[in-house]
N, C-alpha and C positions, 0 to 999 in steps of 0.2 A: 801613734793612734791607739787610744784604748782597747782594747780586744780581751773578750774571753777566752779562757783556757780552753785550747782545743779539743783538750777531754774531757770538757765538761758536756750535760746536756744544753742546749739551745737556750738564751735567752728567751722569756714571752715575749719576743716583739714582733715583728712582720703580724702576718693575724693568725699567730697562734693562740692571741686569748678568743678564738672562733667560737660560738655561742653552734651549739647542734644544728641550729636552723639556719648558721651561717655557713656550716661546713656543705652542709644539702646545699647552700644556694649555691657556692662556690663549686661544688660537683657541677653544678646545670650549668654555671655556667663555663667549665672548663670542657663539660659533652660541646657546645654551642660552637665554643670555637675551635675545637678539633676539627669541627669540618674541614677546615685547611688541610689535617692531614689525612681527612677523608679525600679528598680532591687529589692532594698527593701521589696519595699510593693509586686513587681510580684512573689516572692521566698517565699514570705509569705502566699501569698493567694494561689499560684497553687494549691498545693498539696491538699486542700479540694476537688477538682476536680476530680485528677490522685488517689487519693487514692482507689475512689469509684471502679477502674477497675484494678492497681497494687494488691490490696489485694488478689483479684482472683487468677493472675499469680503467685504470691506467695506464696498463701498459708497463710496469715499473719496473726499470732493471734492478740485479741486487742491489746497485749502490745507492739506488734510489730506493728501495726502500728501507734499507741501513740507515739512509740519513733520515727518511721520515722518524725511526726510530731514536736513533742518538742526536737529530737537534734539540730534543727537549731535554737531554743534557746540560746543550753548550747553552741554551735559555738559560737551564736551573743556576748555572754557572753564578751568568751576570745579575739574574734573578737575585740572589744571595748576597751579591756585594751591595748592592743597591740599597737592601731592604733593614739594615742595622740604619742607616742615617737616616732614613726616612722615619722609619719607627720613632725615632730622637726627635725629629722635627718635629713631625705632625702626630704624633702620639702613636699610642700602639693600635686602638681602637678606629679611628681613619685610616691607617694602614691596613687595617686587615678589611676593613670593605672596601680601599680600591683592588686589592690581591683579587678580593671575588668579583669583582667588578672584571677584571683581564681575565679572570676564568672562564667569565661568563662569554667575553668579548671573541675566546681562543674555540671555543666552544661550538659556537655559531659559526665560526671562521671553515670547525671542520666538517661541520653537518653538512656545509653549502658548499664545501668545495668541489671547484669546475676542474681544475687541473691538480696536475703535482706540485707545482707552486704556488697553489694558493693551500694547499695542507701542510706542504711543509714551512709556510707561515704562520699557521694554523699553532703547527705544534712547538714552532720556536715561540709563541707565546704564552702557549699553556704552558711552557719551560720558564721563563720568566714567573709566570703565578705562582709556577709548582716551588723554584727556587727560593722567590720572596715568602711563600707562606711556610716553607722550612725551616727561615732562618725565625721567623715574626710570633709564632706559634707559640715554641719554647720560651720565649720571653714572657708573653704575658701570660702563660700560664703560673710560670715561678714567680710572677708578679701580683700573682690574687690566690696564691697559695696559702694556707696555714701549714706551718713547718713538718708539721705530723703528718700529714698526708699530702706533702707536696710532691713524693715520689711518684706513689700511684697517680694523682692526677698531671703529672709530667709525661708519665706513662701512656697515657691516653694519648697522645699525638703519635706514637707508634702503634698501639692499638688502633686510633683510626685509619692510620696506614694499610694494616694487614688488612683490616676491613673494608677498605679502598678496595686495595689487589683483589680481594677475593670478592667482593661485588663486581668488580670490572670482568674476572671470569665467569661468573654466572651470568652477567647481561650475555658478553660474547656468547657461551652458551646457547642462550633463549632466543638470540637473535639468528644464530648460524645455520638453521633449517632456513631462512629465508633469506637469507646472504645480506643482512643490509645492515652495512659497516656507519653508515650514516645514523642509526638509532643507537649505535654502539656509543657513537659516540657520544648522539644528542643527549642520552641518558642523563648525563653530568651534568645536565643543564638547571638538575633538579639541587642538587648540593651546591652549585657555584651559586645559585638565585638565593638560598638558605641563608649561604655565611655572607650576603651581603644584608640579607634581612637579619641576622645576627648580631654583624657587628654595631647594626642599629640598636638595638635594645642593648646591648651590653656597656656597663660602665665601663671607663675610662680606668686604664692602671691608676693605681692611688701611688704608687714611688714617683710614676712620670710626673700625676700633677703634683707634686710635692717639691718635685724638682723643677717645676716651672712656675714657683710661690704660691698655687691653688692650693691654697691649704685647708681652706673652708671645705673646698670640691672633692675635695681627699676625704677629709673627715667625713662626710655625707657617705661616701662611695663606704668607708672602712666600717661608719653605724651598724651596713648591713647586714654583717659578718660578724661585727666583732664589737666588746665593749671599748666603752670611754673609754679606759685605763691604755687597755693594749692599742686604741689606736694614737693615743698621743704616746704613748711608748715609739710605736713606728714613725710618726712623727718627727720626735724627738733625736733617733736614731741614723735618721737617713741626712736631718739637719747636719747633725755632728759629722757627718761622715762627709758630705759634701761641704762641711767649715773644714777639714783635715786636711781634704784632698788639694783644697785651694790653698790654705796652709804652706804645704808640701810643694804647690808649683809655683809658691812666691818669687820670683826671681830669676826664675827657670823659662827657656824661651815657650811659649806658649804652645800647648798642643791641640789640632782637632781631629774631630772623623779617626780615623782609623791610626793617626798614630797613638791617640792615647793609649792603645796598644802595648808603644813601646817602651811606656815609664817600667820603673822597678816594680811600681803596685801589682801590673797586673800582666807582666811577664810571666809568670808561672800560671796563671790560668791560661791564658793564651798557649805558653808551651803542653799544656796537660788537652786543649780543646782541640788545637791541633792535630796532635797525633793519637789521638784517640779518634778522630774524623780522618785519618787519614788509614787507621789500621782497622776500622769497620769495615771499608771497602777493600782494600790491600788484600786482607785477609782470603778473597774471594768468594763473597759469598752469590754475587749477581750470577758470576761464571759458571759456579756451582748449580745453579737455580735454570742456569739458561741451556747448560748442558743434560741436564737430570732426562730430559724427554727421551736422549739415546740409551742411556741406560736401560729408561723401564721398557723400553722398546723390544732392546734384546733380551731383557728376562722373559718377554711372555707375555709380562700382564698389562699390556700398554692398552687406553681403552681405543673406543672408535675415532679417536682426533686428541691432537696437543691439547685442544680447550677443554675438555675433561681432564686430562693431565693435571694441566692448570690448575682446576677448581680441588685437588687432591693437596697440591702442595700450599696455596694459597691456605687452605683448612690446618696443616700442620702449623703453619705459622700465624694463624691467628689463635689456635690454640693453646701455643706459649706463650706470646705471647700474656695470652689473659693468664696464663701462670707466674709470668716476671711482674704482674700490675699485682697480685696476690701476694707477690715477694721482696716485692722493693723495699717497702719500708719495714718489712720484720725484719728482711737480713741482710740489709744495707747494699749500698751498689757497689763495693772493692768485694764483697764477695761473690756475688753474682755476676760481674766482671771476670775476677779470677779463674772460679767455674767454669763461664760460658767459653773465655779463651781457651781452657785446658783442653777442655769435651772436644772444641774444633782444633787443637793442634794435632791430637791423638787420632780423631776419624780424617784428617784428611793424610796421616802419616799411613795408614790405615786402605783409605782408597788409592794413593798412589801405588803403594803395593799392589792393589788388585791388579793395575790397569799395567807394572812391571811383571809380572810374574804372571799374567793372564788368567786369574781365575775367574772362576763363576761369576758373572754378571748382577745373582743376586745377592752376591757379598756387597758389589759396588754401593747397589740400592741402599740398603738398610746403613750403611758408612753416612750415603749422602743426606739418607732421611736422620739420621743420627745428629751432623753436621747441622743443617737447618735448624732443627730443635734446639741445642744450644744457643745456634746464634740470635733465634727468636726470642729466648729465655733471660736471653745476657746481654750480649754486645747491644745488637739492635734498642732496643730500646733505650738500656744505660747510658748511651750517647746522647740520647736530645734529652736526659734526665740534667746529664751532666752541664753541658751546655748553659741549662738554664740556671745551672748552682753556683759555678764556680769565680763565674765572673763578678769583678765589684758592680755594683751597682752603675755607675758610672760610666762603664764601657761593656753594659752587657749586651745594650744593641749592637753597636758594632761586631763586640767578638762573638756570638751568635753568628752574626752573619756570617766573620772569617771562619769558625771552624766548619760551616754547612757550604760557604764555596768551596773549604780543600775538600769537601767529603765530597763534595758532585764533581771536582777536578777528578780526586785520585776514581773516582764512580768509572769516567771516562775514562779515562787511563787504562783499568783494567777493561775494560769492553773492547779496548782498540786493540790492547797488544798480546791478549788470550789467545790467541788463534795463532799467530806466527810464533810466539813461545812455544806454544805445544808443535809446532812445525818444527820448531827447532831442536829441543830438547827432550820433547814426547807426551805425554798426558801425565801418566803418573809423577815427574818430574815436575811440572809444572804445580801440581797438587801440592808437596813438596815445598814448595817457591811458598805458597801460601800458609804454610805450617810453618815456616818458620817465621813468619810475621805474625801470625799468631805467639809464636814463642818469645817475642821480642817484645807484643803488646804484653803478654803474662811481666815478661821483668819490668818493666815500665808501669804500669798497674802498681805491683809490688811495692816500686821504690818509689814512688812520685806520686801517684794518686791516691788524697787522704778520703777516708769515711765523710761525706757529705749529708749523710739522712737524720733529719732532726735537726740540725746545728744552721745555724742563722747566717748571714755571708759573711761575720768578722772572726765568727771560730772558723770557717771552711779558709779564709784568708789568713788567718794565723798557722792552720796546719798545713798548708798550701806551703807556703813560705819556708819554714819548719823542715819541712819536706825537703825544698830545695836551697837548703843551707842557709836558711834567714832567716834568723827568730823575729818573733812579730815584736821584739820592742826596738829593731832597724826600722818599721813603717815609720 
């Protein structure tokens, strides 16, 4: 397969020949459909809120509302696996308004629920949305990107995240003088109706239709954006790419869905999407997030309820956020990667101390406000940046979806077995556990994950390869 030198800049193609008035439309409409990950992160943080007053109406024992909380986990799970073929089928663009279509459906399920079992149906379908618009998101935004600022608007599906969570704690907020967990929820009603009316107005990925011979409907969609030149360049591009790939499985037993996977192409994206989805959560940043309340408790300055709590850390991390969306594409994502690991190996080697050697409560604080700030600035984000880069074109619905189900797998994983680990071996120990998976991401980062900002997806697949002991004239 032809490939540019990895250290070169980016070929003009995808729509990087973007006309200024093309970049602004491609910003509106990369805001439009981040609603998913506005919905996201709102679906996620509510319920810390509504739970504090559903439990009452309920009657809800711990485990019951443990699961209200973690089935929209084992949702986002399945949610994920689902939502890479679907994407493939029916395009990215039908995809993301039935996502909001089941938001909207999950939505109403919990306004109006009569029991505990109709909410925690409720919220295993908002788990499903939540999952499918995770994996569907980063697709088509690296799909109507211009290569220059495809970071930053990659970015934005994590910014609307943070900006999720921390709307989710302000409603909680507004609504908790009058205890009604049902406006908590209903809130959402207003972004889920949004991105179905979204995905109506928004064009169709131009790689999808290209790859399904609409090449007219392509060319129409790429006008908008971009010139003649660069859009038959992408044209031309994604052709070649998919005559190589057919090429390459001449004779080879035939693959679909999810094993395309497991050819040579795109084994090293898959292995780099993986465990990068798998050492965002590992890391422990949920446990980090979920414990922080006893912290600021025993320092003193905890306000009147967890839900102020809330809206403090929710603000840190949309903060950095909007700092790593300022930085992606100046100083690339293996640096800001490398960074954000480092900052979280050191403050959590850092709080485990505190909590062995028992000191001051507000050493622990500023450790764990330290730790979030990183992870908002680096990790968090650089993940569904990556996701949407590294895979060929080919199998990027799928492996989107594979690396966003390991990351909501290993999500659960740590939520389940945080509590009896620090049972077992203590808190700062446990702290510890997760610093060194941070340390294990830093060498893996290091060795394996090449520079993706600017560079078009056959230099990112050259260096890719490269990386992992295969020069790209093996493709």
């Amino acid at each position: 397969m032809a490939q540019a030198s990895a250290g070169e800049p980016g070929n003009e193609a995808s729509l990087a020949g973007a006309s200024a008035e093309g970049r602004r439309r491609v910003w509106r409409w990369g805001f439009v459909i981040a609603i998913g990950g506005f919905l996201f992160g709102y679906d996620t943080g509510v319920v810390s809120g509504a739970l504090l007053f559903l439990r009452q109406e309920f009657d809800l024992s711990s485990f019951q509302q443990g699961s209200v909380v973690s089935v929209l986990l084992i949702g986002a799970i399945f949610g994920a696996i689902g939502a890479g073929r679907t994407a493939d089928k029916l395009g990215r663009r039908l995809t993301l308004g039935l996502e909001g279509v089941i938001f909207v459906i999950g939505t109403l399920m919990a306004m109006f629920a009569v029991n505990y079992e109709m909410l925690l149906g409720a919220r295993l379908i908002l788990g499903l949305a939540v999952g499918a618009a995770s994996a569907t998101v980063p697709i088509y935004l690296s799909e109507v990107s211009p290569a220059e600022v495809r970071g930053r608007i990659l970015s934005l599906n994590q910014l609307m995240i943070t900006t999720g969570i921390l709307s989710s704690y302000l409603v909680d907020l507004a609504f908790s003088s009058t205890e009604n967990w049902r406006a908590m929820f209903g809130t959402g009603l207003v972004p889920a109706i949004a991105m179905v009316l979204g995905a109506m107005w928004l064009p169709e990925s131009p790689q999808w239709l290209i790859r399904r011979g609409r090449v007219d409907k392509a060319r129409k969609v790429l006008a908008k954006v971009a010139d003649r030149e660069s859009a038959d360049q992408l044209i031309e591009r994604v052709e070649h790419q998919d005559k190589t790939e057919d090429d390459q499985q001449r004779g080879k037993p035939a693959r679909h869905g999810w094993r395309l996977l497991l050819a040579a192409s795109a084994r090293p994206a898959l292995i780099v999407g993986l465990t990068i989805a798998a050492v965002q959560q590992l890391g422990g940043i949920n446990t980090i997030i979920y414990y922080a309340p006893t912290i600021i408790e025993e320092t003193g300055l905890t306000a009147s309820n967890s839900i102020l709590y809330s809206v403090f850390i929710g603000i840190i991390n949309l903060v950095m956020t909007v700092v790593a969306l300022r930085l992606m594409d100046r100083t690339g994502r293996r640096v800001l990667l490398l960074v954000s690991l480092s900052v979280m190996m050191v403050s959590l080697v850092l709080l485990g101390l505190t909590f062995v050697l028992e000191m001051p409560p507000l050493l622990s604080l500023v450790f764990m406000v330290v730790y979030i700030a990183a992870f908002a600035c680096g990790l968090g984000p650089v993940f569904w940046v990556l996701i949407g880069e590294v895979f060929p074109p080919s199998v990027r619905a799928v492996g989107s979806s594979a690396s966003t189900m390991v990351n909501w797998l290993a999500n659960f994983i740590v939520g389940l077995a945080f509590l009896p680990v620090v049972d077992l071996i203590g808190q700062g120990e446990t702290f510890w556990i997760f610093a060194a998976i941070c340390a294990f991401g830093i060498w893996f980062v290091a060795r394996h994950v090449p520079e993706t900002s600017g560079r078009e997806f056959d230099e990112v697949d050259a260096a890719l390869h490269e990386r992992f002991g295969r020069g790209a004239r093996d493709h």
